[in-house]
N, C-alpha and C positions, 0 to 999 in steps of 0.2 A: 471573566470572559466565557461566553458560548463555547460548548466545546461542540464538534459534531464529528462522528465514527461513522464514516464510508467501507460499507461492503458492498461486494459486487460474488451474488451466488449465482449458482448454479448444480443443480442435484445436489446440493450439500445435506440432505437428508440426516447421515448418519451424526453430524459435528455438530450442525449449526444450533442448535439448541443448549448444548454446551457454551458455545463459543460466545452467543449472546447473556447467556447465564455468567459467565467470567466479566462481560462488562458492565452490563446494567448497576451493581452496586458501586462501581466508582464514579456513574458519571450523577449532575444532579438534576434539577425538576427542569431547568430550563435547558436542559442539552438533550440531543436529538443521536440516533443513528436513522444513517440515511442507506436501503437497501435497495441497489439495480438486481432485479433476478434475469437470467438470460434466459425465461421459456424452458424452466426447469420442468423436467416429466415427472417427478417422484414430488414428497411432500413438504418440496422444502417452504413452500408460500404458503403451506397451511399450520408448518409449526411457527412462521415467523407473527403470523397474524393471530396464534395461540396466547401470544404473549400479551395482547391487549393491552398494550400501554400507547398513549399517545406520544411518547416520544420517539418509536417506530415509526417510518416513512416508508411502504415499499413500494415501489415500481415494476411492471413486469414489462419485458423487453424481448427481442428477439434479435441482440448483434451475433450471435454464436462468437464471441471476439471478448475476450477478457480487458482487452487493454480499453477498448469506448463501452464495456459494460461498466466499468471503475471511472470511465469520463462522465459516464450519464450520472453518475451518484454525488461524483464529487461536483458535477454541475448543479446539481438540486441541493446543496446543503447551505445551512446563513451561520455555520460558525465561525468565532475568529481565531480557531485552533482546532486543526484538522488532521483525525488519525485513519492513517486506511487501518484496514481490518482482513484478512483472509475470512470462509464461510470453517475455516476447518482448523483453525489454532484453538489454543488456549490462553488469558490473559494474567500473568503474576496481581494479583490485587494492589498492588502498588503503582502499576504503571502510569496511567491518568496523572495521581499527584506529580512524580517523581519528573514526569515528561514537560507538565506543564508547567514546572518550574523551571526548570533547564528553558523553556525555551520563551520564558520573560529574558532572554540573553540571548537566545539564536534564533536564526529563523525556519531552521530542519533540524530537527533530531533522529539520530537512527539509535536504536537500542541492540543491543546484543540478546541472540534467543540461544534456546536450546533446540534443538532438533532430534526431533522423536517418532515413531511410528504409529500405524495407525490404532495401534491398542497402548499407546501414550510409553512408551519406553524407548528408553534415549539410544540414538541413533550417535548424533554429534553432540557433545559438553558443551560448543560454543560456537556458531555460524561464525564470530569472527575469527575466530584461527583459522578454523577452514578456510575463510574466503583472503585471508589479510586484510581484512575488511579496514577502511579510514578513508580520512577525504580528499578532495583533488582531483581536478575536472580532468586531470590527463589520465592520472590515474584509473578514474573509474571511466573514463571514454575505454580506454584500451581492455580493461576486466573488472568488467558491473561490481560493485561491493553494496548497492542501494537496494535494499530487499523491503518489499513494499510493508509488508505487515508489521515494519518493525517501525514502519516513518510516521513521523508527525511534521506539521508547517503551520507557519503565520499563514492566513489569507492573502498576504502582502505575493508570496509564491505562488499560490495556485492562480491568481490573477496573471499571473505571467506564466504559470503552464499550458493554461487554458484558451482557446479551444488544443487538443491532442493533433498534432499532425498526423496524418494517414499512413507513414511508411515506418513509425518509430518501433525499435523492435519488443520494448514494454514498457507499460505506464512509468515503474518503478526507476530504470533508469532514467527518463523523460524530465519527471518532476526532479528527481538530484539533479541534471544535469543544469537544469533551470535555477536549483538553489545554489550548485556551487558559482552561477555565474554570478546573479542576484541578490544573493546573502550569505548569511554566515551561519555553515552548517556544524554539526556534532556529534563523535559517533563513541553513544554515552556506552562502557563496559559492561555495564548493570545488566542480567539475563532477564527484559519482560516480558519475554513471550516464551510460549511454549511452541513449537514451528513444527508443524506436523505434514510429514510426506505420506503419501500413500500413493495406491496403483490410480486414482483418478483424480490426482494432482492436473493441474494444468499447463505448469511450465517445470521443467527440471532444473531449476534453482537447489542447490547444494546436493545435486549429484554431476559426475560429469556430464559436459556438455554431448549432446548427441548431433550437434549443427558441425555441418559442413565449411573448413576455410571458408570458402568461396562465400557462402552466405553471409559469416561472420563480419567477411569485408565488405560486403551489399550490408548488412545493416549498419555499419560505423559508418560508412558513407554517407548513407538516409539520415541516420541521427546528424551528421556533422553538418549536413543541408539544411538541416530543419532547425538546426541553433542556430546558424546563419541567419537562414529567412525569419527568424523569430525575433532576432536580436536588431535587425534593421529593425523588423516592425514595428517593434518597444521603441528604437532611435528615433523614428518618423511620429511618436505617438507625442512624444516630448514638446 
């Protein structure tokens, strides 16, 4: 099966060269990474286009918006096994196999990472203890455990993720919330990523939250409208 690795960069300057160096050897001659860049200033499109392989796609874009920068990417890709990617982790060289087996059985896999800082020293042992991370649509509606760099999916999901509604508060809970309806997810123990925070992260995943009640409940609200409106759509598509 195709595999295709969606990144969505932006000024990833300092990592991204790393980070596609951790993948390139596990995927093979017919698998692709698919890059949306959002109108990065610094040299992140010139280290990505350094690498001259054809199985690089990049795109350059202007959402300033992380969640339709990772829509545009995962819109442009033809695999039938699909991994997002952050511009600033690192990948355990096992992951690829390990994932693409598990998920001849499911249809989401979430892996467990380590969480590290920006000069690679561990932060958290394990995102899922921190988060209580596992699956269950009530569950992860009421406190996200869906961290995007960690997931993989059938195509069978992103066709029903896809197009992204406009008010979801991130990709990453979006596509879980769409596999836990649609399929059968998994949230494998195995640490394959290395999860790397720094000062020009773009969302505060596995630090406290810094968002306001009131927001909290505007965004479960958006998200519980937009599974609604999605799930008639899918009913009427039948």
């Amino acid at each position: 099966m195709k595999i295709s690795v969606c990144i969505a960069s932006f000024n990833g300057e300092p990592y991204i060269k790393d980070q596609i160096s951790s993948i390139f050897p596990q995927l093979g001659s017919e698998d692709e990474i698919i890059i949306s860049d959002d109108n990065s200033t610094d040299k992140t499109v010139d280290i990505i286009k350094g690498f001259n392989d054809p199985r690089i796609r990049v795109y350059t874009n202007k959402f300033r918006n992380p969640i339709f920068n990772f829509e545009f990417a995962l819109s442009h890709c033809n695999g039938d096994l699909i991994f997002l990617s952050d511009q600033d982790d690192l990948w355990n060289a096992n992951k690829v196999k390990i994932v693409s087996e598990l998920l001849k059985e499911y249809d989401m896999v979430v892996t467990d990472c380590e969480v590290i800082d920006e000069n690679g020293l561990t932060i958290h042992d394990s995102f899922f203890k921190l988060r209580n991370s596992d699956k269950g649509l009530i569950k992860n509606f009421i406190k996200n455990s869906y961290l995007g760099c960690c997931m993989a999916m059938k195509r069978r999901i992103l066709e029903k993720a896809l197009p992204f509604p406009k008010s979801i508060p991130m990709h990453d809970i979006w596509i879980g919330m769409i596999a836990e309806l649609y399929g059968i997810t998994y949230f494998c123990n195995q640490k394959l990523v290395r999860y790397r925070r720094h000062g020009n992260n773009k969302t505060c995943t596995a630090e406290k939250s810094s968002y306001s009640l009131h927001k909290k409940i505007v965004w479960r609200l958006n998200l519980g409208m937009s599974l609604l409106t999605r799930h008639l759509s899918i009913k009427m598509r039948r």
